[in-house]
N, C-alpha and C positions, 0 to 999 in steps of 0.2 A: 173747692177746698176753702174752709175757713180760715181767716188770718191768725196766725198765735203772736199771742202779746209776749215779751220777754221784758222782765224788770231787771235795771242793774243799779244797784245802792249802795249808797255809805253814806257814812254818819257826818263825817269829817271831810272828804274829796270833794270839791265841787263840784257844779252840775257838767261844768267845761274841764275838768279833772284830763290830762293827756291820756291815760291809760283807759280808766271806765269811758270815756268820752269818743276821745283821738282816734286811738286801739281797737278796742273792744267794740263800744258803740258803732262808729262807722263802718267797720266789717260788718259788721252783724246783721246791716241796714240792707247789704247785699243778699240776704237771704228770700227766695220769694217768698210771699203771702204771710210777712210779719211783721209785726208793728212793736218798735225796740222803745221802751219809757229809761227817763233816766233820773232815778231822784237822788240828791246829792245836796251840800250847803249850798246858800245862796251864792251866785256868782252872775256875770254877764252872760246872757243867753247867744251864743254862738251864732252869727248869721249866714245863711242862705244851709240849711241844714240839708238833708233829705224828706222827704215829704211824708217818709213813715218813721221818723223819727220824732220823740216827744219830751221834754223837759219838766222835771218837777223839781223846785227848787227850795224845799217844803222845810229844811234845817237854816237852821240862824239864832248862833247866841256865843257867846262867848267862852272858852273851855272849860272855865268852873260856873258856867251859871247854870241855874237850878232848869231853864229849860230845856239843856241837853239831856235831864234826867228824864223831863216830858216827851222828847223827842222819840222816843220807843211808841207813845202812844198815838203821837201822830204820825207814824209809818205805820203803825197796824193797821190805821182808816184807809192811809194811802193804799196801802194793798188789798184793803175791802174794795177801791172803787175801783181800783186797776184792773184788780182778778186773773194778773200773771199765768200762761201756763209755765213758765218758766223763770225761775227767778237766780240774778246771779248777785250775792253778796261780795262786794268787795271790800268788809273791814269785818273784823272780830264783835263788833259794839253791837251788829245787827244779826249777825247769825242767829244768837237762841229767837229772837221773836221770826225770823225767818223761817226756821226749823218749824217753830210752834205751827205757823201757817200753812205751810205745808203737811203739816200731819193732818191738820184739819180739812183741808182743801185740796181738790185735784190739781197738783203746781209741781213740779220736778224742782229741785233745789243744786247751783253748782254754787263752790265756796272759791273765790277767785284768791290765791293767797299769796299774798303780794310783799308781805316781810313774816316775818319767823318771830314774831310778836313777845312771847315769854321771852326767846332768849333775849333778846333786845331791850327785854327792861332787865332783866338781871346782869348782865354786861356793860351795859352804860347807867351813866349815873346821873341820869335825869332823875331819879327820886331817890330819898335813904332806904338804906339796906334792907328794914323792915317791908316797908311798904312795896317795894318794888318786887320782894318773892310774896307775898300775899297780892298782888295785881297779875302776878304770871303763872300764880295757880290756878287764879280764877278764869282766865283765859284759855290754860290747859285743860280748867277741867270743862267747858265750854265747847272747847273742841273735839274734844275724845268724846264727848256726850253726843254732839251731831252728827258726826261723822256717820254712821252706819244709815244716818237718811239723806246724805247727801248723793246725786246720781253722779258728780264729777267734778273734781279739783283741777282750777289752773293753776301751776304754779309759776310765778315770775322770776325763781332761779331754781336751775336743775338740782343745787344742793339742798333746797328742801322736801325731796324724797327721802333723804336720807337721813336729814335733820327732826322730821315729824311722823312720827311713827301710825299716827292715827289716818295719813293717808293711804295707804298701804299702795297698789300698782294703778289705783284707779285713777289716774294722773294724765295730764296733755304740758308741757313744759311750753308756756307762750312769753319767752324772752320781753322785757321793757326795751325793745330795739327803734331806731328812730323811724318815725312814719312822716315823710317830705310833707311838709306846708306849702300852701299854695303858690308863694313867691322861693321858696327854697333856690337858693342857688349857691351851691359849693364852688369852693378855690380851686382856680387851676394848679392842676397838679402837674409835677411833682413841687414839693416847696424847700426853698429855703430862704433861712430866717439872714435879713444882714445887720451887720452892727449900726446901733444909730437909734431910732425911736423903738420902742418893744410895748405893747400894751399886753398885761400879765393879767389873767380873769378864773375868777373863783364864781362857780355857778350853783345855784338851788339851795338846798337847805343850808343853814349856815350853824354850825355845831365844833366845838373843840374836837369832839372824833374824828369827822368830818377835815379836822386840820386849819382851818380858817386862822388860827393861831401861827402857824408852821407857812402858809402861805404871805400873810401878815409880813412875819420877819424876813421870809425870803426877799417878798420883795423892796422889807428895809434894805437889805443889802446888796441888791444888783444897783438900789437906787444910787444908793452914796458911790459906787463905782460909775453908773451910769445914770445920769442927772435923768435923761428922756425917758428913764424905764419907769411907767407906772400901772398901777394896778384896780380894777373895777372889780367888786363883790357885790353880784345881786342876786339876791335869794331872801328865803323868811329866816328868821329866827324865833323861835318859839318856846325859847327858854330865857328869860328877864334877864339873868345873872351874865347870861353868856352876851348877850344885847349888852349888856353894860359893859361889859369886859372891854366887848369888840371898839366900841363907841371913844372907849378913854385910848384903845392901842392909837385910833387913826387919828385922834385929836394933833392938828397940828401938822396934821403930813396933806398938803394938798393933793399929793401924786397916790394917793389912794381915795376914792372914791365908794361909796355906799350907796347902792341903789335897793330900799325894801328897807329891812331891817324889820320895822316891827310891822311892817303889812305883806301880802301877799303880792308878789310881781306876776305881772302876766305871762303866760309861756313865750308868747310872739316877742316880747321884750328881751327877754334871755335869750331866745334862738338869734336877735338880732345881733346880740352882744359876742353869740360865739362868730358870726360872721364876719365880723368888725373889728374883732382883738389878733394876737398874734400867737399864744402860747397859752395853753388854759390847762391849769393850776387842780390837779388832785391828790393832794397832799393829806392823803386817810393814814389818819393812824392805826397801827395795830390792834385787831379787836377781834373777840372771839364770832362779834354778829355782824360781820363785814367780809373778812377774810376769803369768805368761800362765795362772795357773790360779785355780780359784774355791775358795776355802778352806769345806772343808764345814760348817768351823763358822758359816759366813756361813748358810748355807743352815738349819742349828739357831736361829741367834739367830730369823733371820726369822718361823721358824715355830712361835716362843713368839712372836713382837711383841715383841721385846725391840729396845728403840732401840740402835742401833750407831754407833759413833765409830770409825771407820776409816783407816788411813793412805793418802793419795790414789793412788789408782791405776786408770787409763782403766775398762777391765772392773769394776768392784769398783764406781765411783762410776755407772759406769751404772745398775747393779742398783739400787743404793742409791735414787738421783734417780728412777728409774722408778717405786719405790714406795715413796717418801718412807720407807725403811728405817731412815736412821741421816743422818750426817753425818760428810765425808770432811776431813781435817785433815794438816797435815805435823805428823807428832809429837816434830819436832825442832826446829821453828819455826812457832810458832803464838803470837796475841795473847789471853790466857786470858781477859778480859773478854770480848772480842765472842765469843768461844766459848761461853763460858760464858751471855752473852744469849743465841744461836743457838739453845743446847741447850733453853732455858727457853721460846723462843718458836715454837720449833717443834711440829707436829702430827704427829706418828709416823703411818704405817699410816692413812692418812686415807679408805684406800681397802679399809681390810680386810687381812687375809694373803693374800700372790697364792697360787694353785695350785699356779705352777711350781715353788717350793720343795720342794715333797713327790714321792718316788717314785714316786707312781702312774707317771707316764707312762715312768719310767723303766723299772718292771717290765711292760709293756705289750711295752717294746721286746723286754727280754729272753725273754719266754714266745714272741712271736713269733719270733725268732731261731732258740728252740731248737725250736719246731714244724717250722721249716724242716730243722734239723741231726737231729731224731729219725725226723724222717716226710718230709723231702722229697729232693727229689734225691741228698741226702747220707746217707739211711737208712742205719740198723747191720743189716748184714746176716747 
């Protein structure tokens, strides 16, 4: 039997991207007689890989420069040389030339959908009002146009079944759940927290919705009660305004720390940092394109046992209450004594780190999916 190639892309994720890469890629690698490519922005090339796994690192420029506009044109070469029988998009930017390829060419097409993209520009106010429903039409109408040649949709939270109509049932739900690193090694459990030094950590994208604001202040305020308590934020920011915003709040406070800001942190950096700290900080605000999803860093803190202090919200305080995860707070109105008791009299993880957090079952789903899409009714022929 011949080997089948599988390409998995985006415009923007890098070539080491956790999900296209981490996730997806290294599963996939377990499939026999297939050779998985992965082209992505440029990044460090991941070492001691699998030996049917390939990197193409073929994007690099900066988000208004003119050759992300080119970048369509050097993926379409890339996929002349590849010759994919299978190809998975993971952003919206590559889809229509994806599509196009596949019309032209014997290549199966799945759209990995990983945010809910229109709604997320119309909800948040990374651009004005104008512009940001003329960006989420064109998107919409990108994806209602593809869809009838796509042979399957992953999606990264269950509520965009319900949110995007142009999937309809043809769906595999593969959670952003944490998939262990090689040195991984979680806290012994059960935990609790004791009064005295506290290191408070804010992880991954850094965005006012996001709360980095709300985190910020909080821990203005355990500070000045408790001199030892300080706070580490490393992640990107990718919006200037808010980068500056951030930069004037921490001026002056030594007990907050910035790790990133205007560049990209490595994942291994972050995972160290959830290891390392004591209480890690998700303080999302309310929003129409957050609400219904599980933020994957939920799913990292858990599966270090790192205690979590979370801004309340139905889904999120489930997970939380079910195993005794963290503690859920309005972090814009909250009484910092009885929190503060809460935090100290509480038992973290009383019950161990659940399962569910970790991949496994999620790459289960995927390797069956694609035994179905390689070898079943839907074989490349």
């Amino acid at each position: 039997m011949s080997e089948k190639r599988i390409l998995l892309a985006s415009l923007l994720k890098p070539v080491n991207d956790t999900r296209m890469y981490g996730k997806l890629g290294l599963s996939l690698c377990k499939l026999p007689n297939t050779e998985i490519h992965i082209a992505g922005f440029s990044a460090p090339i991941p070492a001691e890989v699998p030996a049917n796994l390939y990197f193409h690192p073929v994007f690099s420029f900066s988000r208004l420069s003119i050759k992300r506009f080119a970048a369509q044109h050097k993926y379409w070469l890339l996929l002349q040389s590849i010759k994919p029988d299978l190809l998975i998009v993971c952003t919206h930017e590559l889809l229509l030339t994806s599509w196009l390829y596949c019309t032209k060419y014997k290549c199966k097409l799945i759209y990995d959908v990983q945010e809910n993209y229109s709604l997320n520009l119309t909800a948040q106010d990374t651009y004005n009002p104008i512009l940001k429903r003329i960006l989420a039409k064109g998107i919409q109408s990108i994806e209602t146009l593809t869809a009838p040649g796509i042979t399957h949709f992953f999606l990264a939270e269950q509520s965009y079944a319900q949110e995007l109509p142009f999937i309809g049932t043809n769906y595999t739900v593969l959670e952003n759940k944490y998939k262990p690193a090689a040195n991984y090694k979680p806290r012994q459990t059960p935990v609790q927290l004791k009064p005295g030094s506290i290191k408070l950590l804010y992880t991954g994208t850094i965005s006012s919705i996001y709360g980095i604001f709300e985190a910020i202040a909080f821990a203005d305020h355990w500070h000045r009660i408790n001199p030892q308590v300080t706070l580490t934020i490393i992640g990107y920011c990718a919006h200037e305004p808010t980068l500056q915003k951030l930069k004037q709040a921490i001026l002056n406070k030594p007990y907050i720390t910035l790790i990133g800001g205007d560049r990209l942190v490595p994942h291994p950096d972050i995972l160290q940092a959830i290891a390392t700290h004591d209480i890690g900080l998700l303080p999302y605000q309310p929003n129409e394109s957050t609400y219904r999803c599980i933020p994957t860093k939920l799913y990292e803190y858990m599966a270090y046992g790192l205690p979590i202090l979370m801004q309340y919200n139905k889904p999120w305080d489930d997970i939380l209450t079910a195993h005794k995860a963290g503690l859920s707070i309005n972090f814009n109105n909250y009484t910092f004594k009885q929190l503060e008791s809460d935090i100290y009299n509480s038992i973290f993880y009383n019950k161990s780190i659940p399962d569910s957090v970790f991949w496994d079952s999620e790459e289960i789903n995927l390797l069956e999916q694609f035994t179905c899409i390689l070898h079943g009714n839907e074989n490349f022929k």
